[in-house]
PyMOL Python script that loads the backbone (N, CA, C, O; Angstrom):
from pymol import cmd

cmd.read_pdbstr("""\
ATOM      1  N   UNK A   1       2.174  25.521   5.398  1.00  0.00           N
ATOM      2  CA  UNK A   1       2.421  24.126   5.103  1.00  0.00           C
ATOM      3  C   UNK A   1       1.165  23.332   5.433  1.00  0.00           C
ATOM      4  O   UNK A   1       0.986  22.848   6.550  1.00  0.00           O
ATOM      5  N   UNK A   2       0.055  23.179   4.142  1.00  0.00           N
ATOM      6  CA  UNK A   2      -0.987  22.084   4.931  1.00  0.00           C
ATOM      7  C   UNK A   2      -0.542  20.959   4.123  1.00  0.00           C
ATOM      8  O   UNK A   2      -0.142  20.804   2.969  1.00  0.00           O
ATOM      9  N   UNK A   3      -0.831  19.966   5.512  1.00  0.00           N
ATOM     10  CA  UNK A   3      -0.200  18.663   5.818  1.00  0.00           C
ATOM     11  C   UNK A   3      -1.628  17.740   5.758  1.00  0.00           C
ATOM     12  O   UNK A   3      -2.572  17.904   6.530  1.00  0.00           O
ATOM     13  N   UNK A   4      -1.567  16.645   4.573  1.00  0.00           N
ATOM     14  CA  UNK A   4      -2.616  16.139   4.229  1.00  0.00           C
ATOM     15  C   UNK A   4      -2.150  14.308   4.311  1.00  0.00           C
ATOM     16  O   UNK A   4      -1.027  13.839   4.127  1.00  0.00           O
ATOM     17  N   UNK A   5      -3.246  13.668   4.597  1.00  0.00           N
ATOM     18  CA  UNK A   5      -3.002  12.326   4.679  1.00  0.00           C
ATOM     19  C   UNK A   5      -3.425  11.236   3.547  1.00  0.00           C
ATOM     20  O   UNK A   5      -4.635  11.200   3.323  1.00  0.00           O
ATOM     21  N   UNK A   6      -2.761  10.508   2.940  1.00  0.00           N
ATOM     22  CA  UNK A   6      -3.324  10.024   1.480  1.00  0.00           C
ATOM     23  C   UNK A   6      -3.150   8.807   2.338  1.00  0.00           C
ATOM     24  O   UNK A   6      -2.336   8.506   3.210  1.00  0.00           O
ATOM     25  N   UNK A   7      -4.598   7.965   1.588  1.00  0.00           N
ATOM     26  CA  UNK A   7      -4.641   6.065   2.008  1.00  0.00           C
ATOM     27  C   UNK A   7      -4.428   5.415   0.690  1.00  0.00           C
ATOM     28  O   UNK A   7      -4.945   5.727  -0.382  1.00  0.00           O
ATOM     29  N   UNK A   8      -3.701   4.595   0.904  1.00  0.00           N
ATOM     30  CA  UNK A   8      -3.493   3.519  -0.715  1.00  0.00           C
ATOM     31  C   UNK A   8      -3.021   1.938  -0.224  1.00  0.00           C
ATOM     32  O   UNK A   8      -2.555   1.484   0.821  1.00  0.00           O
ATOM     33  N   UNK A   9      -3.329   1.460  -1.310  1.00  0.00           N
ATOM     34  CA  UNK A   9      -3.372  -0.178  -1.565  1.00  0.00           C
ATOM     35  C   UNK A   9      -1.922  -0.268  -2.280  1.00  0.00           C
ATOM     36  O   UNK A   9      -1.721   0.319  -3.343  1.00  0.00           O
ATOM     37  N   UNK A  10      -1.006  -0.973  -1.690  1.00  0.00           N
ATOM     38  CA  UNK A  10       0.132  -1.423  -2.507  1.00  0.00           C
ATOM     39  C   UNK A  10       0.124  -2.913  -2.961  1.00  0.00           C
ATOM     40  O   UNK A  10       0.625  -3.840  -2.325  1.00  0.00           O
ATOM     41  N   UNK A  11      -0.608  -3.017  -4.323  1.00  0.00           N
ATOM     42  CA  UNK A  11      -0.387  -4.448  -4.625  1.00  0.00           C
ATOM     43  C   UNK A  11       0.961  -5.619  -5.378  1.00  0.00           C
ATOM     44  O   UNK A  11       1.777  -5.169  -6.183  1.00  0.00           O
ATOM     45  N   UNK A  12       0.969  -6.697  -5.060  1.00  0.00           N
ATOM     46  CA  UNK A  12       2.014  -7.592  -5.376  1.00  0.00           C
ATOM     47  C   UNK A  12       1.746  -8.767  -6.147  1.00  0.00           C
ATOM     48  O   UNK A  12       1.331  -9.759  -5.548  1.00  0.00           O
ATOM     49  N   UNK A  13       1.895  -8.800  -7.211  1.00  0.00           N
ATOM     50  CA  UNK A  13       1.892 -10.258  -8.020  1.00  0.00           C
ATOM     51  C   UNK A  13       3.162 -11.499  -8.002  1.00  0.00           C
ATOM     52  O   UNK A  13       4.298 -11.026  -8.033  1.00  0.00           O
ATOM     53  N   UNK A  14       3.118 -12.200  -7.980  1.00  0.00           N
ATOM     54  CA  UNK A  14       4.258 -13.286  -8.585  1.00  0.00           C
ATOM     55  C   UNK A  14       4.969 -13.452  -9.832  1.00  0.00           C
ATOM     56  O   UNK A  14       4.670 -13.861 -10.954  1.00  0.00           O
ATOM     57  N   UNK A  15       6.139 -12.945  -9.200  1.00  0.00           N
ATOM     58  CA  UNK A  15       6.577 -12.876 -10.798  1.00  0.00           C
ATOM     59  C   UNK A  15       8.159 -14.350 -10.950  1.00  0.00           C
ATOM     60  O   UNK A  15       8.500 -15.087 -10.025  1.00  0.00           O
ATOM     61  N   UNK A  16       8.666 -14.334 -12.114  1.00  0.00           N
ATOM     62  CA  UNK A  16       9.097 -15.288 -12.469  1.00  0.00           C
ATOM     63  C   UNK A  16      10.632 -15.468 -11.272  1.00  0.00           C
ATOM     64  O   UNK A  16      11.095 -14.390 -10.900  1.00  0.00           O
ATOM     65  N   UNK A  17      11.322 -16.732 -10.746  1.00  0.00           N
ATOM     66  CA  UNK A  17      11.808 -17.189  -9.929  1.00  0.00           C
ATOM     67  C   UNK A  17      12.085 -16.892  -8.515  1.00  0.00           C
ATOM     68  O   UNK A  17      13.128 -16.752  -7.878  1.00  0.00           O
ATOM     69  N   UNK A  18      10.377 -16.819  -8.109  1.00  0.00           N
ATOM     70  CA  UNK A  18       9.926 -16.885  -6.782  1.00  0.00           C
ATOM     71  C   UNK A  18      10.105 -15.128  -6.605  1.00  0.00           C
ATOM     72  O   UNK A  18      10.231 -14.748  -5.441  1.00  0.00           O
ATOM     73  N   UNK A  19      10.120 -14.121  -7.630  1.00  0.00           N
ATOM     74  CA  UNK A  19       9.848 -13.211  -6.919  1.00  0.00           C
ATOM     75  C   UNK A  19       8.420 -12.224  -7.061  1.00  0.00           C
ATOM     76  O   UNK A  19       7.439 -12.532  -7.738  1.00  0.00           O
ATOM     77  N   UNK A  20       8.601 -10.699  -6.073  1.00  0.00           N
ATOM     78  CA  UNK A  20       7.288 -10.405  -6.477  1.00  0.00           C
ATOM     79  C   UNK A  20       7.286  -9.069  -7.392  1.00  0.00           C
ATOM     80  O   UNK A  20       8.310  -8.459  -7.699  1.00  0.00           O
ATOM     81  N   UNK A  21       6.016  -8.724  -7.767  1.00  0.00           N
ATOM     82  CA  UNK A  21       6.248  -7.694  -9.048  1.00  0.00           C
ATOM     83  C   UNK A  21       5.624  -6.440  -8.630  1.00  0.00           C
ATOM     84  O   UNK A  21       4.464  -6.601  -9.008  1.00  0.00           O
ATOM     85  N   UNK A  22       5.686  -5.308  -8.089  1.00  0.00           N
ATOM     86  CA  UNK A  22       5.233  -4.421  -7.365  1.00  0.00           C
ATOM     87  C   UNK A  22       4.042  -3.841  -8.522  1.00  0.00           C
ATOM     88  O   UNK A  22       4.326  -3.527  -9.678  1.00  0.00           O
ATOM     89  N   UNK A  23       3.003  -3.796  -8.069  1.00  0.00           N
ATOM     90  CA  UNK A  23       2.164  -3.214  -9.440  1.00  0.00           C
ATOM     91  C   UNK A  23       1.369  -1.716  -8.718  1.00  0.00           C
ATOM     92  O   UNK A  23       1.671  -1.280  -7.607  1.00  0.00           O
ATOM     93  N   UNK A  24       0.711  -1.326  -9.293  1.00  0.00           N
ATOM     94  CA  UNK A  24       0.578   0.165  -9.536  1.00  0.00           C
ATOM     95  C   UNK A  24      -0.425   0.405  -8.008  1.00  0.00           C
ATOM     96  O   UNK A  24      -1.104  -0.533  -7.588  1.00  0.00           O
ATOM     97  N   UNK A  25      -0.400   1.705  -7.317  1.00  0.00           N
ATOM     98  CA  UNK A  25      -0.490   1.606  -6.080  1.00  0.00           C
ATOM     99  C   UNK A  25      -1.871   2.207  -6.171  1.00  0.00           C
ATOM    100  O   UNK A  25      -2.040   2.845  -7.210  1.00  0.00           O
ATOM    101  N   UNK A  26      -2.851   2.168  -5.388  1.00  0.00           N
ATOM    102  CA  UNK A  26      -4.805   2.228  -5.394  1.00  0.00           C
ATOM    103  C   UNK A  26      -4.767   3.098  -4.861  1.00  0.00           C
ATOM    104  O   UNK A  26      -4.076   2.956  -3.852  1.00  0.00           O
ATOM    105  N   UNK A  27      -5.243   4.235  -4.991  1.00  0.00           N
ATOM    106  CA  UNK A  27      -5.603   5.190  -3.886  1.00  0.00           C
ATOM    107  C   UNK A  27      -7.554   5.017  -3.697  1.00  0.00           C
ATOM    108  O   UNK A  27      -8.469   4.714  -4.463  1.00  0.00           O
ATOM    109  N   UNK A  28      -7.426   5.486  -1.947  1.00  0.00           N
ATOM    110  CA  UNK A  28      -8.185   4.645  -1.246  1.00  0.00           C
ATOM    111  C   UNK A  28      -8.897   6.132  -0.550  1.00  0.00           C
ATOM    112  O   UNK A  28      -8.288   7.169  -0.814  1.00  0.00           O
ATOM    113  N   UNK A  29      -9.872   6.219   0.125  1.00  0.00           N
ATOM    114  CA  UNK A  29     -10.317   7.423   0.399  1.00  0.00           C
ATOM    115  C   UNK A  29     -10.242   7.571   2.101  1.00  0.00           C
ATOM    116  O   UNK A  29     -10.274   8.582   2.803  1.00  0.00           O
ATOM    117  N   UNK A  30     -10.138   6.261   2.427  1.00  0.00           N
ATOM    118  CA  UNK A  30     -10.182   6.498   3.891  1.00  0.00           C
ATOM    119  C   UNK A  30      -8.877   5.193   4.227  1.00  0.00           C
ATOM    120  O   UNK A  30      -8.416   4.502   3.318  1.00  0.00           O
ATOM    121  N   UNK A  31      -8.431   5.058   5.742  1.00  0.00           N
ATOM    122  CA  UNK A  31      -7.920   3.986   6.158  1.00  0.00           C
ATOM    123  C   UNK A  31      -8.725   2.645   5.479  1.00  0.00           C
ATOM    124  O   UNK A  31      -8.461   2.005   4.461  1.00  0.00           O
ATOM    125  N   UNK A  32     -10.070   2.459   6.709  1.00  0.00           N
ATOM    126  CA  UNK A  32     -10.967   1.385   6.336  1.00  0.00           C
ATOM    127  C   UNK A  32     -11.208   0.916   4.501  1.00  0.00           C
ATOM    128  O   UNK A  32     -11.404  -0.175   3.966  1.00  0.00           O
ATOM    129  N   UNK A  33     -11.125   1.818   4.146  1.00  0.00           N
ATOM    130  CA  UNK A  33     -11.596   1.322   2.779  1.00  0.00           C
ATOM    131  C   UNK A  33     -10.217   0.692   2.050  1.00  0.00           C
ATOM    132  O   UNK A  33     -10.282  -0.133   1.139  1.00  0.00           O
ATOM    133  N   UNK A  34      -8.915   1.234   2.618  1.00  0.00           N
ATOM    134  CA  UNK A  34      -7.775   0.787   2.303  1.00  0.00           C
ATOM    135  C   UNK A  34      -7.736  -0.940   2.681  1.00  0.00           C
ATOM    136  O   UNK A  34      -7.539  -1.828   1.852  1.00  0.00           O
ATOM    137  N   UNK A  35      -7.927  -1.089   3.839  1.00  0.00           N
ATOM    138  CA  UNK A  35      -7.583  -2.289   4.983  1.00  0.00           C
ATOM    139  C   UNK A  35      -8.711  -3.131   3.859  1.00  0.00           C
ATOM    140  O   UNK A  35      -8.221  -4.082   3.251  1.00  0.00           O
ATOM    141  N   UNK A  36     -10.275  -2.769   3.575  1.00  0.00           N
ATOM    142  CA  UNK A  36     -10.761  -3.578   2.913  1.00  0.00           C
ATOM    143  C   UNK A  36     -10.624  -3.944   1.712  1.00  0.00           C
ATOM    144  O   UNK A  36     -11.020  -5.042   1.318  1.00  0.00           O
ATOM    145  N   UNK A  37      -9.789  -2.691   0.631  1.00  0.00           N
ATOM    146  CA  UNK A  37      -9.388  -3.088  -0.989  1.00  0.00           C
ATOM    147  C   UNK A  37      -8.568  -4.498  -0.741  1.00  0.00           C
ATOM    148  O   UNK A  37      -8.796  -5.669  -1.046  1.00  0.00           O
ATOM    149  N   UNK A  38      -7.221  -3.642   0.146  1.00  0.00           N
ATOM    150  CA  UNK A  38      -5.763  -4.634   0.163  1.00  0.00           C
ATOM    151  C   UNK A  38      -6.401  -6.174   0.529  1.00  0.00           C
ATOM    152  O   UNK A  38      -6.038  -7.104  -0.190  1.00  0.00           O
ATOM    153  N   UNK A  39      -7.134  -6.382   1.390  1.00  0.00           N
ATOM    154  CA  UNK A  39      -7.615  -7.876   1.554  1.00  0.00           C
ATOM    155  C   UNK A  39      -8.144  -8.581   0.186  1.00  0.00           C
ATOM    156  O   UNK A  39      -7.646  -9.655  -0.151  1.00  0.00           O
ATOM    157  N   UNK A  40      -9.078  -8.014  -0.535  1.00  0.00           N
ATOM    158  CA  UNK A  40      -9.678  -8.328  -1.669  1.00  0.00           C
ATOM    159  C   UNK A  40      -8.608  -7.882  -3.001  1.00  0.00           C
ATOM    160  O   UNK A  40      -8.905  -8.627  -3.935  1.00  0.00           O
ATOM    161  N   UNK A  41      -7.859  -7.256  -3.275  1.00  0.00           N
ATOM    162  CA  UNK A  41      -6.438  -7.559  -3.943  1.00  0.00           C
ATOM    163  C   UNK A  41      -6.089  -8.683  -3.137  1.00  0.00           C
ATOM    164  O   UNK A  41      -6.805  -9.671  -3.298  1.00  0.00           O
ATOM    165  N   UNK A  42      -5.104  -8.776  -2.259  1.00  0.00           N
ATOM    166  CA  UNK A  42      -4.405 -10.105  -1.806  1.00  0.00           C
ATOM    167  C   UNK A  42      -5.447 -11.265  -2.140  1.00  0.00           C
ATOM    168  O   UNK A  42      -4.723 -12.259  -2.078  1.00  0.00           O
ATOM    169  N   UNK A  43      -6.556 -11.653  -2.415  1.00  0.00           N
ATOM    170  CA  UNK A  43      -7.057 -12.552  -2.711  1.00  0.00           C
ATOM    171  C   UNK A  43      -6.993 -12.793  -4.659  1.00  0.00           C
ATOM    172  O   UNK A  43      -6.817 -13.716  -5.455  1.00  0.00           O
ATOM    173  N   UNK A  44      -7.194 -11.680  -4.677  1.00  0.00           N
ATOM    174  CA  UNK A  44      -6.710 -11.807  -6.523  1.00  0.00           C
ATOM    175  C   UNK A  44      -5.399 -11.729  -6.855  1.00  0.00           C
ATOM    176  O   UNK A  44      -5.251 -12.511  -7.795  1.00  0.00           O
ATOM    177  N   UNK A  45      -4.472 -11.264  -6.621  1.00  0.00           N
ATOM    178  CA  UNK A  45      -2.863 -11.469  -6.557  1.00  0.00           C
ATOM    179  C   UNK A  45      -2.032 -11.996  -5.799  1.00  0.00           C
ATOM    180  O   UNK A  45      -0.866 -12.273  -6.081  1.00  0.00           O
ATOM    181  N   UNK A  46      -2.732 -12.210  -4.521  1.00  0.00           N
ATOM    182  CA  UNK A  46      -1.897 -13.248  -3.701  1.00  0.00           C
ATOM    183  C   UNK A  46      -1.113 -12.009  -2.060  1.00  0.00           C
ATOM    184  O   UNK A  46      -0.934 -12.497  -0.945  1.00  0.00           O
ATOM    185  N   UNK A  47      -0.909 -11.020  -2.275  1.00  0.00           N
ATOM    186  CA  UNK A  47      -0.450 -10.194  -1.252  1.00  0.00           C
ATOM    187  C   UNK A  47      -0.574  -8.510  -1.780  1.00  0.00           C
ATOM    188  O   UNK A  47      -0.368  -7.981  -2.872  1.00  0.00           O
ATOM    189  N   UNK A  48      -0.985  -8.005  -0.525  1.00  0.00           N
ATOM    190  CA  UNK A  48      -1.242  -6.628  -0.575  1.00  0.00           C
ATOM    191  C   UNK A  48      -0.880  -5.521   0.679  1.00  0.00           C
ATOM    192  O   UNK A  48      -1.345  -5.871   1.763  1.00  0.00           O
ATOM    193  N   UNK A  49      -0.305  -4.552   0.684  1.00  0.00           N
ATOM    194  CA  UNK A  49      -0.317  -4.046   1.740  1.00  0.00           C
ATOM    195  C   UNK A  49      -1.227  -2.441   2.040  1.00  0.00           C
ATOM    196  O   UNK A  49      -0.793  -1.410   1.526  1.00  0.00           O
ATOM    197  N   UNK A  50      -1.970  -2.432   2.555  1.00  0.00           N
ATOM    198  CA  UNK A  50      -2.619  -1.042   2.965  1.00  0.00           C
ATOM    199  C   UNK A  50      -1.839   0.235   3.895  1.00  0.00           C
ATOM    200  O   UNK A  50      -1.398  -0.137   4.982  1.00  0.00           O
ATOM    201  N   UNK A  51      -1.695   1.335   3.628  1.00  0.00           N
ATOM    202  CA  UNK A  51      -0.691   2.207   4.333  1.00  0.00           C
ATOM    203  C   UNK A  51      -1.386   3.654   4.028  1.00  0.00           C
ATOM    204  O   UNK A  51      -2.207   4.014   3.185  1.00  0.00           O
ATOM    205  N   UNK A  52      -0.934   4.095   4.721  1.00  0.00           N
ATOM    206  CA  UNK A  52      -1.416   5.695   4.491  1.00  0.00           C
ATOM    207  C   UNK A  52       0.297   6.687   4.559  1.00  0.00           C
ATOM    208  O   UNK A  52       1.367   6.200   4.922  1.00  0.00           O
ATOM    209  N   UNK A  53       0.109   7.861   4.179  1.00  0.00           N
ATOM    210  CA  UNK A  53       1.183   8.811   4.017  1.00  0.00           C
ATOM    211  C   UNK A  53       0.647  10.375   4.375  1.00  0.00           C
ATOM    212  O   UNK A  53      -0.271  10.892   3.738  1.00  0.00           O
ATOM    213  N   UNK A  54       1.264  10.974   5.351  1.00  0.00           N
ATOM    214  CA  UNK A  54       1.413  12.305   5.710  1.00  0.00           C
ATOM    215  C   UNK A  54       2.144  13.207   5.155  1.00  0.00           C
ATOM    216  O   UNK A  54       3.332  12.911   5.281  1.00  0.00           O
ATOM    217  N   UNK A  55       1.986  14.149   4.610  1.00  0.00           N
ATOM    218  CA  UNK A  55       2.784  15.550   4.363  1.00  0.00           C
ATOM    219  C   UNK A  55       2.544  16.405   3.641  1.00  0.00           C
ATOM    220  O   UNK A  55       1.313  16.404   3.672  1.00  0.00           O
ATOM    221  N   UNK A  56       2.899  17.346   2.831  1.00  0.00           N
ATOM    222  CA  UNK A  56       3.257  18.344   2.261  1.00  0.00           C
ATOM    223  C   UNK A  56       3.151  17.970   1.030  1.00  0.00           C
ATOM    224  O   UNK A  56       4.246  17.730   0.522  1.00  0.00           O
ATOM    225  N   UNK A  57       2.146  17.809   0.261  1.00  0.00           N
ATOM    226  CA  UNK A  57       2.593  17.752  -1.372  1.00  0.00           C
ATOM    227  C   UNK A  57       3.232  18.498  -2.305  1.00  0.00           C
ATOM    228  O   UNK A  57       3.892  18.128  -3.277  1.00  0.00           O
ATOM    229  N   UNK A  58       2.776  20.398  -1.621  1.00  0.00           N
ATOM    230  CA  UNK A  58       3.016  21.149  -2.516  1.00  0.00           C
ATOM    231  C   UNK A  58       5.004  21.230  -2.272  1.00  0.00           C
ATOM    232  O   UNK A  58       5.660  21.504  -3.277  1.00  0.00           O
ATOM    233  N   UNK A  59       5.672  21.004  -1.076  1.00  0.00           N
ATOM    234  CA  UNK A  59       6.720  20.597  -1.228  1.00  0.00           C
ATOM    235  C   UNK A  59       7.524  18.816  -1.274  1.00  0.00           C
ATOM    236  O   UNK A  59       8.674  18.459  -1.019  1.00  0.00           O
ATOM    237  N   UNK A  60       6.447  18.131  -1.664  1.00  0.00           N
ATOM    238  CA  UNK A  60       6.939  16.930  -1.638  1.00  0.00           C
ATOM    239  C   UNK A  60       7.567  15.926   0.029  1.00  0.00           C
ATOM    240  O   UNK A  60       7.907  14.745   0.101  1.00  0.00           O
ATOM    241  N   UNK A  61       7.523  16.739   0.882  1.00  0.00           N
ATOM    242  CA  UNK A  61       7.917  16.388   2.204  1.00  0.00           C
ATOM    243  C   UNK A  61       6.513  15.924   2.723  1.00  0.00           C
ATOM    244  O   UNK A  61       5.417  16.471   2.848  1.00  0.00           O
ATOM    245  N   UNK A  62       7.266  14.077   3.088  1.00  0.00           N
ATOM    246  CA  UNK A  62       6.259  12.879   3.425  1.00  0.00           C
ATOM    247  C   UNK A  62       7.009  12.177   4.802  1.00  0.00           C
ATOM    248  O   UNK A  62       8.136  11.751   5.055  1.00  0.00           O
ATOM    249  N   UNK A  63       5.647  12.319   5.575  1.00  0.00           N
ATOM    250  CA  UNK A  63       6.568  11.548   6.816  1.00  0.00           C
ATOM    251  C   UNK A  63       6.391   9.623   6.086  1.00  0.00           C
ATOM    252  O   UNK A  63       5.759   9.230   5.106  1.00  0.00           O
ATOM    253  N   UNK A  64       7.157   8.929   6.981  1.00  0.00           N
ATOM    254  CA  UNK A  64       7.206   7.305   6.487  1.00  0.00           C
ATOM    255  C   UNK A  64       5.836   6.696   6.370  1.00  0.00           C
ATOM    256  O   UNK A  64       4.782   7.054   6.895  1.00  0.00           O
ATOM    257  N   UNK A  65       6.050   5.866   5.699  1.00  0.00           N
ATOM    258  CA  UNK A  65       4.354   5.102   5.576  1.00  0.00           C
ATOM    259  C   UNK A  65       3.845   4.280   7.138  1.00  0.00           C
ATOM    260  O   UNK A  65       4.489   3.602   7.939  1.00  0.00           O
ATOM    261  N   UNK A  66       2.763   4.603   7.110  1.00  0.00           N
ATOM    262  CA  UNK A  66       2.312   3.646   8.206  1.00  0.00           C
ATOM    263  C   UNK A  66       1.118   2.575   7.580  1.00  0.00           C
ATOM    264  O   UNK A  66       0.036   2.744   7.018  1.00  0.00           O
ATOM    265  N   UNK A  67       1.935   1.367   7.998  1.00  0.00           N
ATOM    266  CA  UNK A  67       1.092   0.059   7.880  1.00  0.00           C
ATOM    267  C   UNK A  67       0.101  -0.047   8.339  1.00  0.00           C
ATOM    268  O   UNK A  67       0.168   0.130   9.556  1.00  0.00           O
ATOM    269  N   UNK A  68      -1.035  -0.296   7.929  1.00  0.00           N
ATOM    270  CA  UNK A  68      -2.537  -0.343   8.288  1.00  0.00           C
ATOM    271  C   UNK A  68      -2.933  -1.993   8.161  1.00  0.00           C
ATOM    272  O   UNK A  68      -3.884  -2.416   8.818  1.00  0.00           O
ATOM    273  N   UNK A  69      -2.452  -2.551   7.620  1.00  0.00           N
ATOM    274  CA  UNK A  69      -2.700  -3.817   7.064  1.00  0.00           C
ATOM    275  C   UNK A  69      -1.589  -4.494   6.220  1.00  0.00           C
ATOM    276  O   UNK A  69      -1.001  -3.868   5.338  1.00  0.00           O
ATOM    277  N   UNK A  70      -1.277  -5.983   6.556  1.00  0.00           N
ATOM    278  CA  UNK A  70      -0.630  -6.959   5.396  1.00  0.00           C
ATOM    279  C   UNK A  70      -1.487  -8.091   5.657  1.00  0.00           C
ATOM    280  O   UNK A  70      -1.920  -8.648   6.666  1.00  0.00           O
ATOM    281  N   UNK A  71      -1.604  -8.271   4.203  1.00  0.00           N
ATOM    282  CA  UNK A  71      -2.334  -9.415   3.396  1.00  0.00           C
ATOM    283  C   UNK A  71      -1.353 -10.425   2.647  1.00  0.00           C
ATOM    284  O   UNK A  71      -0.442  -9.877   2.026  1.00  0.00           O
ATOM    285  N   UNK A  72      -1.402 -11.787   2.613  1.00  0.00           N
ATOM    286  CA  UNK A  72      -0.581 -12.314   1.939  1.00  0.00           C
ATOM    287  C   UNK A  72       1.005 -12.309   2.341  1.00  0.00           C
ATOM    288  O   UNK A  72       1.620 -11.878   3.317  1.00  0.00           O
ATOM    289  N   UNK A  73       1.260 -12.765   1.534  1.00  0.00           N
ATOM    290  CA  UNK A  73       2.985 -13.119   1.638  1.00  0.00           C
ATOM    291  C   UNK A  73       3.552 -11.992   1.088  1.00  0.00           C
ATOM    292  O   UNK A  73       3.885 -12.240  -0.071  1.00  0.00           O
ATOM    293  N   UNK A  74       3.785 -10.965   1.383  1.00  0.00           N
ATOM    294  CA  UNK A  74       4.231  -9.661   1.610  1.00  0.00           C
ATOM    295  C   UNK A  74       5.986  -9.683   1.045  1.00  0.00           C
ATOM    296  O   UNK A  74       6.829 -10.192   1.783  1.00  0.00           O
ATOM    297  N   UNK A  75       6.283  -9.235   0.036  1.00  0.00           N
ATOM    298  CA  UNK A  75       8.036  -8.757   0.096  1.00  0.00           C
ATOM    299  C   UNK A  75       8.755  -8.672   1.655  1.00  0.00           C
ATOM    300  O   UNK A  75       7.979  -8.163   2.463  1.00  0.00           O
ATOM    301  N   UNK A  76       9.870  -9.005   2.146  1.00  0.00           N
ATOM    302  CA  UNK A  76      10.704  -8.439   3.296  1.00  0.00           C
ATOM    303  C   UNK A  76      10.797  -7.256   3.485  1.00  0.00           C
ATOM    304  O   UNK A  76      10.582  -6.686   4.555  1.00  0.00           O
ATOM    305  N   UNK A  77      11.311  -6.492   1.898  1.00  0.00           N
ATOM    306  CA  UNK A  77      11.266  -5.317   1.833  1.00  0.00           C
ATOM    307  C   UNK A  77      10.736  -4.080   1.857  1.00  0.00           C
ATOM    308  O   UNK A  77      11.291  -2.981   1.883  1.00  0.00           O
ATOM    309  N   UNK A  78       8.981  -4.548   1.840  1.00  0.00           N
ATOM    310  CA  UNK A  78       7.742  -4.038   2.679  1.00  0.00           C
ATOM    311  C   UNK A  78       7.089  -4.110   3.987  1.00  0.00           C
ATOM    312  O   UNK A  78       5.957  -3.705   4.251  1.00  0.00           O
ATOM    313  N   UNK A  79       7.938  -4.679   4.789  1.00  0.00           N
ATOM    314  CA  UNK A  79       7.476  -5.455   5.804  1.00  0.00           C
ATOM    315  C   UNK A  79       7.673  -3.803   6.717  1.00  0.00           C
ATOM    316  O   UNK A  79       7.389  -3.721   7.912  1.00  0.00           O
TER     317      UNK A  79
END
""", "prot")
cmd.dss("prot")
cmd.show_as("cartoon", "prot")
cmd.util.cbc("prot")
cmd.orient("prot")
């Protein structure tokens, strides 16, 4: 079982009656470079969150995301 760590940018737009629109997720090569995309998204869309993920691809087994960064006015449901 090798257990590998992926970094990505989860970005958020505004979408129509005050909600947000989850758009397509960045993959990032390190933490840092994550923490610095998601800031510079959240400035062009308004909110971003940076996270990384642990596990197993070749069986799909992922431990939970860990938050590295929130930018912007963030969903609840990402929080």
């Amino acid at each position: 079982m090798a257990s590998t760590t992926y970094y990505a940018v989860q970005p958020f737009e505004n979408a129509p009656q005050g909600r947000s629109r989850v758009l397509q997720p960045i993959v990032t090569k390190s933490g840092e470079e994550a923490v610095r995309r998601a800031e510079r998204v959240a400035k062009e869309k308004g909110r971003a969150i940076a996270f990384s993920r642990t596990g197993d691809d070749d069986i799909g087994d992922f431990d939970e995301p860990i938050i590295l960064g929130r930018f912007g006015d963030v969903p609840r449901e990402f929080e």
